[in-house]
VMD Tcl script that draws the C-alpha trace (Angstrom):
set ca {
  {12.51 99.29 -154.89}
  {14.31 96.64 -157.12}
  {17.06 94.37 -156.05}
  {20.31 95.07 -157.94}
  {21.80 92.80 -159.66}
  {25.40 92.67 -161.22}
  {26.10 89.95 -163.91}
  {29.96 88.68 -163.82}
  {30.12 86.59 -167.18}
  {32.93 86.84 -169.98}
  {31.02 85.92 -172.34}
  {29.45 89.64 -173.56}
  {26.32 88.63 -176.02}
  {25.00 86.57 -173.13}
  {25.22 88.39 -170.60}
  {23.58 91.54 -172.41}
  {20.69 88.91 -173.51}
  {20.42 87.60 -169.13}
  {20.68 91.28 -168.14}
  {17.42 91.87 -170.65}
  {15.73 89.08 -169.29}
  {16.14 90.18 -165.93}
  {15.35 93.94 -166.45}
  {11.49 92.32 -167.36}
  {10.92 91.08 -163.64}
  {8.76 92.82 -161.76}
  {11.21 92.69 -158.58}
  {15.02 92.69 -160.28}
  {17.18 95.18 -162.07}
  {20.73 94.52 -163.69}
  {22.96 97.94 -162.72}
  {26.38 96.77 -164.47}
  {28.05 93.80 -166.42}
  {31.63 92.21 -165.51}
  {33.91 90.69 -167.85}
  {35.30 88.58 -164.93}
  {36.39 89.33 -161.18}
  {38.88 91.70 -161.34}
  {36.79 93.51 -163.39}
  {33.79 93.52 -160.65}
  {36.76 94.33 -158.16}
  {37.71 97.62 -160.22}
  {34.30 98.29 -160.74}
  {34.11 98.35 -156.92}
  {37.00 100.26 -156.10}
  {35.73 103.09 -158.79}
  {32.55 103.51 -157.02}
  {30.23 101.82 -158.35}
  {26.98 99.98 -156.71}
  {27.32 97.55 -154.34}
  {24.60 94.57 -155.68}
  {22.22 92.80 -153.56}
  {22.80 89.74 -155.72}
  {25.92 88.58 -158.05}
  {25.28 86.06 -161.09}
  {28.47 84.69 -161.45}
  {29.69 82.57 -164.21}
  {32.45 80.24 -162.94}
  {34.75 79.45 -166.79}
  {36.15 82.80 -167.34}
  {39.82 84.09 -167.54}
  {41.54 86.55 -165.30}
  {39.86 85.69 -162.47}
  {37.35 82.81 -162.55}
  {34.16 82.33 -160.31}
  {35.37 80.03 -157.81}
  {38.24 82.69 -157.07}
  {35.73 85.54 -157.16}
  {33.15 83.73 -154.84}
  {35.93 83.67 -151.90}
  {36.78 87.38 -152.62}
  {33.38 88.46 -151.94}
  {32.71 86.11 -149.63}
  {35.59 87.45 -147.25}
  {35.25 91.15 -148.75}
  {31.27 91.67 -149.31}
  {29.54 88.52 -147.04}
  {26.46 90.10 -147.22}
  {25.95 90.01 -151.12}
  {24.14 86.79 -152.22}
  {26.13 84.66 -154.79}
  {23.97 82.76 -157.57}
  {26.57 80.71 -159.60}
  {25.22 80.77 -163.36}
  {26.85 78.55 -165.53}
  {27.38 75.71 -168.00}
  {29.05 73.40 -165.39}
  {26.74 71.05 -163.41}
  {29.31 68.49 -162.25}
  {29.44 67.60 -158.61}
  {33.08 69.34 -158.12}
  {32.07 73.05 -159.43}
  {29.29 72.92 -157.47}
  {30.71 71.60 -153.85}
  {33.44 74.07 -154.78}
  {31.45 76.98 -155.71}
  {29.02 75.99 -152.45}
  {32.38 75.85 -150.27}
  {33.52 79.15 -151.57}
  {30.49 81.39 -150.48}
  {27.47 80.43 -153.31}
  {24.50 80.92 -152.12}
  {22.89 79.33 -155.32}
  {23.41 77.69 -158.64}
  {22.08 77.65 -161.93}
  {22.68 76.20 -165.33}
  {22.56 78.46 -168.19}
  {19.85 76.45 -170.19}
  {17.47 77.43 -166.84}
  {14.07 78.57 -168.18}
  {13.56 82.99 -167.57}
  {10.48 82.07 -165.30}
  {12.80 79.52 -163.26}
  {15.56 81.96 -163.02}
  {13.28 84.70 -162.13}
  {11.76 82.18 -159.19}
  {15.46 81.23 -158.15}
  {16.08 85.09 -157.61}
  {13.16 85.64 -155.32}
  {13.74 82.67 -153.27}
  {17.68 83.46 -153.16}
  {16.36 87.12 -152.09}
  {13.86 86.17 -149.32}
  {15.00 82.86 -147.97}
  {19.43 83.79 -148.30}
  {19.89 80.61 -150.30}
  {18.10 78.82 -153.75}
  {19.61 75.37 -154.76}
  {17.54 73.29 -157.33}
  {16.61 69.49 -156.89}
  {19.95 68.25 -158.49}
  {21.82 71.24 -157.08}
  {20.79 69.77 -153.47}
  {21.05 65.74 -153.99}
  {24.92 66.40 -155.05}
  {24.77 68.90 -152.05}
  {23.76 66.05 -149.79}
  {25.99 63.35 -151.07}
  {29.08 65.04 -151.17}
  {28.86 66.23 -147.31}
  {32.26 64.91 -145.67}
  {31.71 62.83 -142.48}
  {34.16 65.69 -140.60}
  {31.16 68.03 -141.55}
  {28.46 66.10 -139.17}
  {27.28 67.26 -136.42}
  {26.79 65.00 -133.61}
  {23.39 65.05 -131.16}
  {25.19 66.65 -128.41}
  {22.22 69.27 -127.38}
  {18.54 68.92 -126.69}
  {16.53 69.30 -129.97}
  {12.47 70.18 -129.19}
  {9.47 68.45 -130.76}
  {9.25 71.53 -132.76}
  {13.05 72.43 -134.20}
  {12.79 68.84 -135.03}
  {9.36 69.61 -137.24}
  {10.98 72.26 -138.83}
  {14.14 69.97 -139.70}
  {11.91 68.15 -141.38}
  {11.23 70.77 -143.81}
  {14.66 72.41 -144.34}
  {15.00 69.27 -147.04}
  {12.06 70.54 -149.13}
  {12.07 73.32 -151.51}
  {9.60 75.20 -149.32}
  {9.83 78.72 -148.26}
  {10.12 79.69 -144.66}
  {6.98 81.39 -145.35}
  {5.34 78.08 -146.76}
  {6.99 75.94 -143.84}
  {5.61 78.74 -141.29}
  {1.92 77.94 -142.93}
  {2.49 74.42 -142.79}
  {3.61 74.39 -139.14}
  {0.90 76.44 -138.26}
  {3.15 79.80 -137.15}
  {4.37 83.14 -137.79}
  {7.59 83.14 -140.59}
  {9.58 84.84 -137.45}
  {8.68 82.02 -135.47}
  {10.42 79.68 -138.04}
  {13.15 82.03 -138.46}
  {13.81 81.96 -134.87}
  {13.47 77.88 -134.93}
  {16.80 77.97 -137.48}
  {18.53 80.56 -135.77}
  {18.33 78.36 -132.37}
  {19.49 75.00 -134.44}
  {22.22 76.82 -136.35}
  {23.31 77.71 -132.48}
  {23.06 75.02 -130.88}
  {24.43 72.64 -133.69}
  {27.15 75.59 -134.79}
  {26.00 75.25 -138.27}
  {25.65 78.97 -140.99}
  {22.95 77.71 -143.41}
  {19.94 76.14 -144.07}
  {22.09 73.34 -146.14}
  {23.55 72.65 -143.11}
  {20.63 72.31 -141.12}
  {19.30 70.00 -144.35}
  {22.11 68.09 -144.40}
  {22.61 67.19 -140.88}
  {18.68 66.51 -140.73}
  {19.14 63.88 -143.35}
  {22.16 61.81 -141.32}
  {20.09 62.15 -138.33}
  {16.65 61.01 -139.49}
  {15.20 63.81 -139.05}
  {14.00 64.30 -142.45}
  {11.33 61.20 -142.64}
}
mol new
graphics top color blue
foreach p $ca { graphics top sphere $p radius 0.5 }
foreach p [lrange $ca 0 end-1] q [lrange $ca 1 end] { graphics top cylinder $p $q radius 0.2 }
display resetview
């Protein structure tokens, strides 16, 4: 079965042309279009689908994307959030980040690109590009550090290592020579122990703590 997608975008002629794109990979489907986020809040309330993944534009009127990110993420937690848009600057995407994203995405992204971004937003929770992460990384406040205060193993720290690369938790399980549950167990103990959500987190903290050499 297809994941569902729902594109929130004001801008009509290019979101029809993104929901034709998408409706060409093998593993995606668009199910409705939003104008904005009370729109995809009505379109809720009527009945309508509940998406496995949101493309939201952040520029639109009524209800913009950085207001519609915290709606779902307090109202709908479990749908992933790809921000989509025009805006690359450092504070729409700590904002957008900060308010539930689980990814972002400039418009001028090449189809094969976005339809990579999708899968790896759908299997690993989470899909930031290169630049995406390095503003990611820079912009951490110091209040957001976690301090060594628990024993890390040989391996968690291994598997730090890797939560600053763009590989998969499948690729990571290959390169550390394990299952993909194995790995997935190896966050879920560090996100524990260091009370930390996401892999960003993990990343980021692995960075200030030299983990990541």
């Amino acid at each position: 079965m297809k994941k569902s997608i729902v594109i929130v975008d004001d801008h009509i002629l290019i979101a029809k042309a993104l929901e034709g794109i998408i409706d060409n990979f093998n593993e995606f489907e668009v199910i409705y279009v939003c104008e904005n986020g009370k729109d995809l809040i009505q379109k809720f309330e009527e009945g309508n689908p509940i998406p496995d993944i949101i493309l939201l534009d952040i520029s639109m009127p009524i209800m913009d994307g950085f207001e519609t990110a915290a709606w779902l993420a307090k109202h709908h937690p479990n749908i992933k959030v790809m921000a989509l848009s025009m805006q690359g600057d450092d504070n729409s995407v700590i904002k957008m980040i900060k308010n539930g994203a689980k990814g972002y995405l400039l418009k001028n992204t090449h189809p094969k690109d976005l339809e990579t971004a999708l899968t790896r937003l759908d299997t690993d929770g989470f899909f930031y590009p290169e630049w995406a992460s390095k503003i990611i990384f820079s912009n951490f406040n110091k209040d957001q550090e976690a301090e060594i205060t628990v024993k890390i193993s040989d391996r968690e720290k291994e598997f730090l290592k890797y939560t600053v690369t763009e590989l998969s938790y499948k690729e990571i399980a290959d390169r550390m020579c394990c299952s993909p549950r194995t790995v997935e167990s190896y966050r879920d103990q560090l996100c524990d122990k260091l009370d930390l959500k996401t892999r960003v987190g993990l990343a980021v903290f692995a960075i200030k703590n030299g983990f990541a050499n």
